[in-house]
N, CA, C and O atoms as CSV, one atom per row, in Angstrom:
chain,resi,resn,atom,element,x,y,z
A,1,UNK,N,N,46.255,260.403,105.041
A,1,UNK,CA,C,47.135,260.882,103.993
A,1,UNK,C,C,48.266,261.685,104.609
A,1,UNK,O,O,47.998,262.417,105.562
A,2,UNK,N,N,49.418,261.616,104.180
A,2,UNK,CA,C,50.571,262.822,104.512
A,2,UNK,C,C,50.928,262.591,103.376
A,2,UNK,O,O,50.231,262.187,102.445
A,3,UNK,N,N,52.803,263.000,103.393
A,3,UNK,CA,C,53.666,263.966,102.714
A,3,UNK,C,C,54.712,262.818,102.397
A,3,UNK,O,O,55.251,262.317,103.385
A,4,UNK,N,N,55.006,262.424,101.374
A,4,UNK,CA,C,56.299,261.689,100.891
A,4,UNK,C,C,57.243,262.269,99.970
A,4,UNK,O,O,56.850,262.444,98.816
A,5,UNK,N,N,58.908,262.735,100.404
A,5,UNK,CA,C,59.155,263.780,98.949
A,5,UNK,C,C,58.429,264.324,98.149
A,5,UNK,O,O,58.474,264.298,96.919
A,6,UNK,N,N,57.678,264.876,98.885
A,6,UNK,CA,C,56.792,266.187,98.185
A,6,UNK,C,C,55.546,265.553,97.769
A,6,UNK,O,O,54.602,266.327,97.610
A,7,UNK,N,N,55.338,264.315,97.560
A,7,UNK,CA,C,53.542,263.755,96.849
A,7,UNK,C,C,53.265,263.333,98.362
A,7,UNK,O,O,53.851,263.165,99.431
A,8,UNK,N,N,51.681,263.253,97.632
A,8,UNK,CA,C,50.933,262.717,98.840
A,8,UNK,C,C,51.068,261.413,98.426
A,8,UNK,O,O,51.153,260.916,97.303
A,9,UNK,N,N,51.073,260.903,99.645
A,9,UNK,CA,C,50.939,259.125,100.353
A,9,UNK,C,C,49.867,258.794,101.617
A,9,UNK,O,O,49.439,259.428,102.581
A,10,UNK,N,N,49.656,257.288,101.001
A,10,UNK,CA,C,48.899,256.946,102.138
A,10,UNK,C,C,49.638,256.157,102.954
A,10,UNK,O,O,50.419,255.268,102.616
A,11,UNK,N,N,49.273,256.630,104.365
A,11,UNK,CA,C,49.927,255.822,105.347
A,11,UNK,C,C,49.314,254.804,106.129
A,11,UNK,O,O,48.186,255.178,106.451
A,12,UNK,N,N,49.531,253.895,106.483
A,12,UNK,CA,C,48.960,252.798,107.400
A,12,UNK,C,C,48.579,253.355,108.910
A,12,UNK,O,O,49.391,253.974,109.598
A,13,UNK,N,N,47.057,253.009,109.384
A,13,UNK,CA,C,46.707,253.525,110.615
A,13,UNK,C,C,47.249,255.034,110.650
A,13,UNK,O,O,48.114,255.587,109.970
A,14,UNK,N,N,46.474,255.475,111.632
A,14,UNK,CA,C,46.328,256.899,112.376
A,14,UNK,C,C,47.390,257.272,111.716
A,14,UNK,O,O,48.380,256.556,111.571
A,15,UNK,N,N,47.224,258.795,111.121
A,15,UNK,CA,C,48.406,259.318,111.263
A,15,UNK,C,C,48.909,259.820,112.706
A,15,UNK,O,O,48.300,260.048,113.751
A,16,UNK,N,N,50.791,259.933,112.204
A,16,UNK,CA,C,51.249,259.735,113.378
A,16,UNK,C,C,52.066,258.702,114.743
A,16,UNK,O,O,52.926,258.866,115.608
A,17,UNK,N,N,50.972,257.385,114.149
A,17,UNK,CA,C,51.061,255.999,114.805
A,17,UNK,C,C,51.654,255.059,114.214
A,17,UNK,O,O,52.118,254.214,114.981
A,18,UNK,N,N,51.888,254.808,112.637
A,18,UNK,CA,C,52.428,254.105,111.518
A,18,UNK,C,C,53.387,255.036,110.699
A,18,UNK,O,O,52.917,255.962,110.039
A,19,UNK,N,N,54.606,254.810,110.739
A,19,UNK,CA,C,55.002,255.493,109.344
A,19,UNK,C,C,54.777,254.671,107.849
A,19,UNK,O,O,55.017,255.225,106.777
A,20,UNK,N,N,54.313,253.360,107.948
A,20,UNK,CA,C,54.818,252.889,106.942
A,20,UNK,C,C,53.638,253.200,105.878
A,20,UNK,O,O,52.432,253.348,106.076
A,21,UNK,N,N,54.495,253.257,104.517
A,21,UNK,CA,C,53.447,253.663,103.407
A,21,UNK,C,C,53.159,252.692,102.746
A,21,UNK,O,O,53.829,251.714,102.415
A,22,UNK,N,N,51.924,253.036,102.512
A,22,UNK,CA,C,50.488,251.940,101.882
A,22,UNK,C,C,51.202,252.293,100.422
A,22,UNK,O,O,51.474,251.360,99.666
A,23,UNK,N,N,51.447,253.430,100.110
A,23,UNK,CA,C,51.076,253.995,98.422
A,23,UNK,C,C,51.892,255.205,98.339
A,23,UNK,O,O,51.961,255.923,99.336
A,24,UNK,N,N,52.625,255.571,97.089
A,24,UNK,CA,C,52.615,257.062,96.780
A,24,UNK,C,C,52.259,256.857,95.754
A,24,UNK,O,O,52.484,255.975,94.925
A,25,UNK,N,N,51.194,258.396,95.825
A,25,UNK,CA,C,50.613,258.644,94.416
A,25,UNK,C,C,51.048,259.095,93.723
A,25,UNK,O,O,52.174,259.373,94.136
A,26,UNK,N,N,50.806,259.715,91.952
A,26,UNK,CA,C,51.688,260.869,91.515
A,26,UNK,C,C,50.733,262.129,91.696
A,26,UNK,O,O,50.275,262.625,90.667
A,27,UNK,N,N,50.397,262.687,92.932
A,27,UNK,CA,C,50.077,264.211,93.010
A,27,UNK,C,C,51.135,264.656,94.148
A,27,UNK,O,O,51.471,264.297,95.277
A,28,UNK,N,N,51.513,265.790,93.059
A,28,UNK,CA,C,52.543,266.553,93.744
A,28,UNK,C,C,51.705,267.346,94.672
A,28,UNK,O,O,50.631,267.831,94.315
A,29,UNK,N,N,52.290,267.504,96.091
A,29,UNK,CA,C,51.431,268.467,97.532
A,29,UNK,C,C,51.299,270.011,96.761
A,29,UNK,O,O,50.341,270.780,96.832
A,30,UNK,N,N,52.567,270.195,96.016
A,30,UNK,CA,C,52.259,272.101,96.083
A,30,UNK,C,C,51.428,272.170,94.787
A,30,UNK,O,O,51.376,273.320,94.352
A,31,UNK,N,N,50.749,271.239,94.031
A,31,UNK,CA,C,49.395,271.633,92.851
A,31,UNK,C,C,48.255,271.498,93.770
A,31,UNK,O,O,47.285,272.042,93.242
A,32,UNK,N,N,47.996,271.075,94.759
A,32,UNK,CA,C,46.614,271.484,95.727
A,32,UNK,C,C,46.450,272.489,95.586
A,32,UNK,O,O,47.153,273.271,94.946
A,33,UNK,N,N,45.367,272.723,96.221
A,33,UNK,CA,C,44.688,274.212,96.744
A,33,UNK,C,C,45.261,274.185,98.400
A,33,UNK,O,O,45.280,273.145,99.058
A,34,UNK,N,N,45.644,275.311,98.848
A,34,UNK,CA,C,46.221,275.567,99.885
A,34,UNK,C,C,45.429,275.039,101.299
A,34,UNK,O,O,46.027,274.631,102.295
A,35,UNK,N,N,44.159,275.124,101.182
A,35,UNK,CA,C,43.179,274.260,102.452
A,35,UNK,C,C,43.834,272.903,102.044
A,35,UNK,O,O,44.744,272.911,102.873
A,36,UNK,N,N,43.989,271.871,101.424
A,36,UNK,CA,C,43.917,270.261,100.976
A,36,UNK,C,C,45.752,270.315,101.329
A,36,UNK,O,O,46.386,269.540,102.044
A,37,UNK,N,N,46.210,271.392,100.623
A,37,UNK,CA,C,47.670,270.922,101.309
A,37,UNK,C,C,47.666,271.407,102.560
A,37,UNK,O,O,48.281,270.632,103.292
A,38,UNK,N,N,47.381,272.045,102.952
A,38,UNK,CA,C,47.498,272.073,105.110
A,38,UNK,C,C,47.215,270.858,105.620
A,38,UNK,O,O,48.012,270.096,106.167
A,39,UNK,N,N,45.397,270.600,105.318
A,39,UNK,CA,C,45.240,269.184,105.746
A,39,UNK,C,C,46.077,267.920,105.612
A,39,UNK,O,O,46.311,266.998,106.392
A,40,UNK,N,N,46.396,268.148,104.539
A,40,UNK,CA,C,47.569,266.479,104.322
A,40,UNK,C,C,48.726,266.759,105.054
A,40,UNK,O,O,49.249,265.843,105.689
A,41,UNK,N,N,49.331,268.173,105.068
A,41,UNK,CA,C,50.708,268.214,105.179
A,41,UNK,C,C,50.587,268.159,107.224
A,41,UNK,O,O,51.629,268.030,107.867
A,42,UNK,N,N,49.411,268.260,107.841
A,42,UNK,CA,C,49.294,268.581,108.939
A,42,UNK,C,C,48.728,267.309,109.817
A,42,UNK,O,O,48.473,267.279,111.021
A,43,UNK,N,N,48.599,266.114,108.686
A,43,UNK,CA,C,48.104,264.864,109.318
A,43,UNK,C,C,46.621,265.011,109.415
A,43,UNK,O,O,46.161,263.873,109.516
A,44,UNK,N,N,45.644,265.921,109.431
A,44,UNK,CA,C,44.369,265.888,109.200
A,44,UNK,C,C,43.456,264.943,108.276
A,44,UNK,O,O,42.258,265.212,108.196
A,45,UNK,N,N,43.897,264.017,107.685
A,45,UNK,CA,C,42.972,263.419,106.522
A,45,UNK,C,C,42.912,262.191,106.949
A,45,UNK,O,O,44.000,261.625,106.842
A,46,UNK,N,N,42.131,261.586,107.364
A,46,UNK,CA,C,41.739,260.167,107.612
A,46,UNK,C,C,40.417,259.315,107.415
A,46,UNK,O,O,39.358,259.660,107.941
A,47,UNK,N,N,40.498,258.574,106.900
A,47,UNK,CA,C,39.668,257.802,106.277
A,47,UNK,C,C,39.521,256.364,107.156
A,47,UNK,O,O,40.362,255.655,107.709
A,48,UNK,N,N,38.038,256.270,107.020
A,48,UNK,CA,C,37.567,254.763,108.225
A,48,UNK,C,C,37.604,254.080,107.282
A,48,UNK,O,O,37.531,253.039,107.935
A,49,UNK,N,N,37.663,253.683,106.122
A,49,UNK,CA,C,37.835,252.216,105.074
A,49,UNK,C,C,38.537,252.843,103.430
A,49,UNK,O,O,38.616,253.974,102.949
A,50,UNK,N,N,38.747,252.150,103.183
A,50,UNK,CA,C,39.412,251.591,102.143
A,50,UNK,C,C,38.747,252.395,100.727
A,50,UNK,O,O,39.422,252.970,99.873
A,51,UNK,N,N,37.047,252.243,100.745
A,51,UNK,CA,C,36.513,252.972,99.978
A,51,UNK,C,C,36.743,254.860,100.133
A,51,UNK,O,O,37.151,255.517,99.175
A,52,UNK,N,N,36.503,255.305,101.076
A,52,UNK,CA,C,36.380,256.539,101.530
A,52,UNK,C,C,37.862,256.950,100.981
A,52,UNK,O,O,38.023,258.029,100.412
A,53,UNK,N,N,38.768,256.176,101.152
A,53,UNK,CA,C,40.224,256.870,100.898
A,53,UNK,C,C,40.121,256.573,99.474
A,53,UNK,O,O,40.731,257.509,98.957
A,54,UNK,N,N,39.756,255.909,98.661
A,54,UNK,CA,C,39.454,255.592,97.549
A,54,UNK,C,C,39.061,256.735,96.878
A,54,UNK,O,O,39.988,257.411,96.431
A,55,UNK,N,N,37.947,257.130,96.691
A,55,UNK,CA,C,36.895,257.960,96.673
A,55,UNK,C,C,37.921,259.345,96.622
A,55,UNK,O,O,38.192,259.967,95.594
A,56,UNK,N,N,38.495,259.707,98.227
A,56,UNK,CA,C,38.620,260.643,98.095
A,56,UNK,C,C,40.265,261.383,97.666
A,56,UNK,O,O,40.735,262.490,97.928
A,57,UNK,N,N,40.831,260.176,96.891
A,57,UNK,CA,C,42.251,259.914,95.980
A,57,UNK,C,C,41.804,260.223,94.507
A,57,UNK,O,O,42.563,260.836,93.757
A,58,UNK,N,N,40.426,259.747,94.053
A,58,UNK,CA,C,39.939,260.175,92.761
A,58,UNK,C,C,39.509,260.977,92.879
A,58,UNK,O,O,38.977,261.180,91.788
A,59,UNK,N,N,39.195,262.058,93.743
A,59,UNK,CA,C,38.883,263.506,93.604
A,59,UNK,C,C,40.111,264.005,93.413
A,59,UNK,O,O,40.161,264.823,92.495
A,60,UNK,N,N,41.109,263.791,93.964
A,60,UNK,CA,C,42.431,264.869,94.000
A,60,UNK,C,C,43.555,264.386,92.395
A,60,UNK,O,O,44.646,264.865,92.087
A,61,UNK,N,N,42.821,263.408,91.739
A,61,UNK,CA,C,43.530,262.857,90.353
A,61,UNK,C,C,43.483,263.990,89.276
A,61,UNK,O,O,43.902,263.910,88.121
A,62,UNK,N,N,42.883,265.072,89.890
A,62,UNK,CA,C,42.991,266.198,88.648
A,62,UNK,C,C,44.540,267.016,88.786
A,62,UNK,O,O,45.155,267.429,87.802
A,63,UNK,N,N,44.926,267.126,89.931
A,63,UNK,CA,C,46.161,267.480,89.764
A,63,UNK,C,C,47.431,266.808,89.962
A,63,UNK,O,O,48.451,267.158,90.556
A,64,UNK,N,N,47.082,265.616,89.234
A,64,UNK,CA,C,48.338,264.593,89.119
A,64,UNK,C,C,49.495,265.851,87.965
A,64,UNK,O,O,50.615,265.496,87.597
């Protein structure tokens, strides 16, 4: 996950290694909780399949 004009997006492979975006969602970065926006905004969030990033995109749908 990172940072696209301000929402989170998913990016293709490693962050870092791909810029190109899979997705932007509609959650704006600054309605997180301040741990979840570091992690995204810092390249920390990565997911080994498809489900897991899944999964953990419908946890963060409360602050669309």
């Amino acid at each position: 996950l990172g940072v696209y004009k301000g929402y989170v997006a998913v990016y293709k492979g490693p962050t870092g290694y791909n810029e190109e975006i899979v997705r932007i969602t509609r959650i704006r970065v600054e309605t997180l909780p301040a741990k979840m926006r570091q992690d995204i905004m810092s390249g920390n969030l990565e997911f080994k399949d498809d489900t897991t990033l899944n999964d953990a995109l419908e946890s963060l749908d409360e602050y669309e």
